[in-house]
N, C-alpha and C positions, 0 to 999 in steps of 0.2 A: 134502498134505505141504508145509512150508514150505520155501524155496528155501535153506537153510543146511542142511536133513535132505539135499536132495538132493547138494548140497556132500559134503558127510558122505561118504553112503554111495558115492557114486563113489571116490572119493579112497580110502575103506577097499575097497573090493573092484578099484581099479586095485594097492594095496600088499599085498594079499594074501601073493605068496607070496615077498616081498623078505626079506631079512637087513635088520637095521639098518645095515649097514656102506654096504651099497644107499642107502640113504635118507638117510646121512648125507653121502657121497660125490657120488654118482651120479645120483642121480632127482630132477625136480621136475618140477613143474606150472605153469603159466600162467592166469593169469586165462582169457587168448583159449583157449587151448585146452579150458578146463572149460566154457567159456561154448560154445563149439561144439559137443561132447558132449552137453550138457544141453537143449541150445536154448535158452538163457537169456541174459536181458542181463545186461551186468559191469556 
């Protein structure tokens, strides 16, 4: 799996079960913190 699928799919099952108003508002992500999740370099 190429390291942008895994990008991907985290991101889609960490926003699973937000409202938009969540995700416009309130939530975001970090480079460091995906890159620790994944084990992956930024």
């Amino acid at each position: 799996m190429k390291r942008i699928n895994k990008i991907y799919n985290y991101l889609s099952e960490q926003t699973q079960g937000l409202k938009i108003e969540d995700l416009t508002e309130k939530v975001g992500f970090s480079t460091i913190q995906i890159s620790n999740e994944l084990g992956i370099l930024k």
